[in-house]
C-alpha positions in Angstrom: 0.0 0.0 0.0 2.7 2.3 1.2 4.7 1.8 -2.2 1.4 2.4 -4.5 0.8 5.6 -2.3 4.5 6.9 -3.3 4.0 5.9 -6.6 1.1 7.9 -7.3 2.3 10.9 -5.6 5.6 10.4 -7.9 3.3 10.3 -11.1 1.0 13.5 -9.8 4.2 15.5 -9.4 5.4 14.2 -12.8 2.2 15.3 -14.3 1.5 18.5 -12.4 5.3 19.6 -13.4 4.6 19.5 -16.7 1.3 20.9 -16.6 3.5 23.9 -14.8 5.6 24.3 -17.9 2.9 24.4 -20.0 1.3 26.7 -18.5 4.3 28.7 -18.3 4.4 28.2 -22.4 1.2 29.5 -22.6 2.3 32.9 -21.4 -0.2 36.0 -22.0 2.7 38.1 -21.1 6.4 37.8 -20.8 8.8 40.7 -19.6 11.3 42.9 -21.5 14.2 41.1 -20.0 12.5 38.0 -18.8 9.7 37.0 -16.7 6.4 36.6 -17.6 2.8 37.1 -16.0 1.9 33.1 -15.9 0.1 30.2 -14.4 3.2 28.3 -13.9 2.9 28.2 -10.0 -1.1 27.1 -9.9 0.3 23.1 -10.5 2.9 23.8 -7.8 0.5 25.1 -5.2 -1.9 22.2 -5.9 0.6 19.6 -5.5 1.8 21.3 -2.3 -1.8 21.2 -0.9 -2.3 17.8 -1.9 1.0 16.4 -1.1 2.8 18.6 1.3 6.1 20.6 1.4 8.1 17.4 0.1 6.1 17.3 -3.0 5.5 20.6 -3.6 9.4 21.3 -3.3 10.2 18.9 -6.1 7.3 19.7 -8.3 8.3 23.4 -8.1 11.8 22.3 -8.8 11.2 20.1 -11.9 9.2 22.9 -13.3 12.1 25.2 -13.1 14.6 22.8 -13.9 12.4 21.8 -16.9 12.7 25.2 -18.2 16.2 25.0 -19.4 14.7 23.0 -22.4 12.5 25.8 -23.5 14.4 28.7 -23.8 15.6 29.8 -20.1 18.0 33.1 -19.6 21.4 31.4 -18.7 23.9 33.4 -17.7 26.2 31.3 -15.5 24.8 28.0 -13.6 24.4 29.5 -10.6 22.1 31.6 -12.2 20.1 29.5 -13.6 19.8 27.4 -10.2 18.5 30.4 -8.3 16.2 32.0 -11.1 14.9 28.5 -11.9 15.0 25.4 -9.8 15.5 27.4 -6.5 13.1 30.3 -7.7 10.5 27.6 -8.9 10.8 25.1 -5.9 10.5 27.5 -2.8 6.7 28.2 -4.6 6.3 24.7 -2.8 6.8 26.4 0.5 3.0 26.5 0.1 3.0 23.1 1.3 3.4 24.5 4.7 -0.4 25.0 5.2 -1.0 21.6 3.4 -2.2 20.4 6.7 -4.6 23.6 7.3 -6.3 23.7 3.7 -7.4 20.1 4.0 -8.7 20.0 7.1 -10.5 23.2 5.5 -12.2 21.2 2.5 -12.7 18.5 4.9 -15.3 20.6 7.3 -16.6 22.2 4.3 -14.8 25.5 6.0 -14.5 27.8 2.9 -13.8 30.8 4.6 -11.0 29.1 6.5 -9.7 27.0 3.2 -9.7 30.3 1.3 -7.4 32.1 3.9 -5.3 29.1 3.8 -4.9 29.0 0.0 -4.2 32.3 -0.6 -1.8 32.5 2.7 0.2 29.4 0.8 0.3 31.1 -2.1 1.5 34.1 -1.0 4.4 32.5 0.7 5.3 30.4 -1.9 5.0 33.8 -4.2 7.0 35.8 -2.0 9.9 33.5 -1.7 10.3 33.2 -5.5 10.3 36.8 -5.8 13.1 37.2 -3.2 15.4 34.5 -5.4 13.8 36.7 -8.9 15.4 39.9 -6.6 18.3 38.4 -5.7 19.4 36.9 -9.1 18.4 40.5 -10.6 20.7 42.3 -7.8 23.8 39.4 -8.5 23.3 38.7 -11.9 21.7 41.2 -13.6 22.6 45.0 -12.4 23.8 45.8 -15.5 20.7 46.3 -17.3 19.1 48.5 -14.0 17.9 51.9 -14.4 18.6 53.2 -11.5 19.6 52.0 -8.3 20.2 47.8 -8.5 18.5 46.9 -5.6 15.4 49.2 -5.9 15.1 48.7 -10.0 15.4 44.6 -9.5 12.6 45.1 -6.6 10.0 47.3 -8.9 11.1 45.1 -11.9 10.4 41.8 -10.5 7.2 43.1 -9.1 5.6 43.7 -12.5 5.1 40.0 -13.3 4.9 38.9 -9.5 2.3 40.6 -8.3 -0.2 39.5 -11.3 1.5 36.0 -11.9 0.1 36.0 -7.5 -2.9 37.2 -8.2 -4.2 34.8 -11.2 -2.4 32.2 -9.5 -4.8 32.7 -6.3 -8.2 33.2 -8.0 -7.6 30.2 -9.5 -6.7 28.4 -7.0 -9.3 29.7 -4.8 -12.0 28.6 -7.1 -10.4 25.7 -8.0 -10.7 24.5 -4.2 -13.8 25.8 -3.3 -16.2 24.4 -6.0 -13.8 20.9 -5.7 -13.1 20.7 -2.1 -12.5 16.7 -1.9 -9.7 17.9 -4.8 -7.5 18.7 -1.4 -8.0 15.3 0.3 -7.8 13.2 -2.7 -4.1 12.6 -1.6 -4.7 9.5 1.0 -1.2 10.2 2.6 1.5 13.2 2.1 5.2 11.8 0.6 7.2 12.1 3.6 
C-alpha cells in the first residue's frame, strides 16, 4: 500500500510539473528582459496542498529545472539554479499550510480554506520573488535603471504581483467548487 501511495504521488508530481511548464508556455505576457505574467505556479500550489512541502518542493523544482529545455536566460549556472529550480521550488513552501487547507475542505470551511490557500500562495509567491530579486541584484545590475537593488525590486514586481494574483483566483476557485480535490491525496510523501 505504502509503495502504491508513493507511486502515485511520484506520477502526480510528474504530471502537475509539466502541466506547470505548459502553463508557463502559454504565457499571455512575458517581460522585456525575462519573466512573464503566468500560471506556472497554480500546478505547484496544488501539489503542495495535496501532497505537502516534500512534494510541492520537487514539483516546483522540476518545473524550473524543466525550463532549461524551452528557452531559459542562462547566464552562469548559478544563475540558472537560483532564477529556476530554487526560484521555482520554494513556490512549494506552500506546502506549509498543506495540513490547514485540508482539514478546511474537509469541514466544508470555505472561509478558512480560502485564507489558507491564498496564505500558501503568498508564501510560496514571496519566496520566488526574493530568489527573482536576488538573481536580478547578483546577476543582472547591468541592465538597471537606476539604483540595482530598488530597479530589481520594482522590476520583479511587475510580473509577481499579477503571476500571484491569477495564480490565487484560481486556485481559490479551484478548491472551493472541488473541495474533496485537497484530500484526494490518502497520505503526504514524507
Amino acid at each position: 500500500m505504502k509503495q502504491r501511495l508513493k507511486l502515485q504521488a511520484l506520477i502526480e508530481i510528474s504530471l502537475f510539473a509539466a502541466l506547470g511548464l505548459i502553463f508557463d508556455l502559454l504565457i499571455p505576457f512575458r517581460m522585456p528582459q525575462g519573466g512573464s505574467i503566468s500560471l506556472a505556479m497554480l500546478p505547484i500550489f496544488v501539489m503542495a496542498y495535496r501532497h505537502g512541502l516534500k512534494g510541492g518542493l520537487a514539483t516546483g523544482a522540476l518545473v524550473g529545472t524543466l525550463q532549461l529545455l524551452f528557452g531559459a536566460y542562462i547566464f552562469t549556472p548559478v544563475q540558472f539554479l537560483l532564477d529556476y529550480t530554487f526560484a521555482y521550488g520554494v513556490v512549494g513552501m506552500a506546502g506549509l499550510f498543506a495540513g490547514q487547507v485540508k482539514r478546511a475542505a474537509k469541514d466544508e470551511a470555505k472561509k478558512t480554506l480560502i485564507v489558507y490557500l491564498v496564505l500558501g500562495a503568498l508564501l510560496g509567491s514571496l519566496l520566488r520573488y526574493g530568489a527573482h530579486v536576488l538573481s536580478g541584484i547578483v546577476f543582472f545590475a547591468e541592465y538597471a535603471e537606476g539604483p540595482v537593488v530598488a530597479y530589481s525590486f520594482a522590476y520583479n514586481m511587475t510580473y509577481m504581483l499579477p503571476s500571484f494574483l491569477v495564480s490565487a483566483v484560481v486556485l481559490v476557485l479551484l478548491f472551493v467548487s472541488a473541495p474533496r480535490f485537497a484530500t484526494l491525496a490518502t497520505r503526504d510523501v514524507r
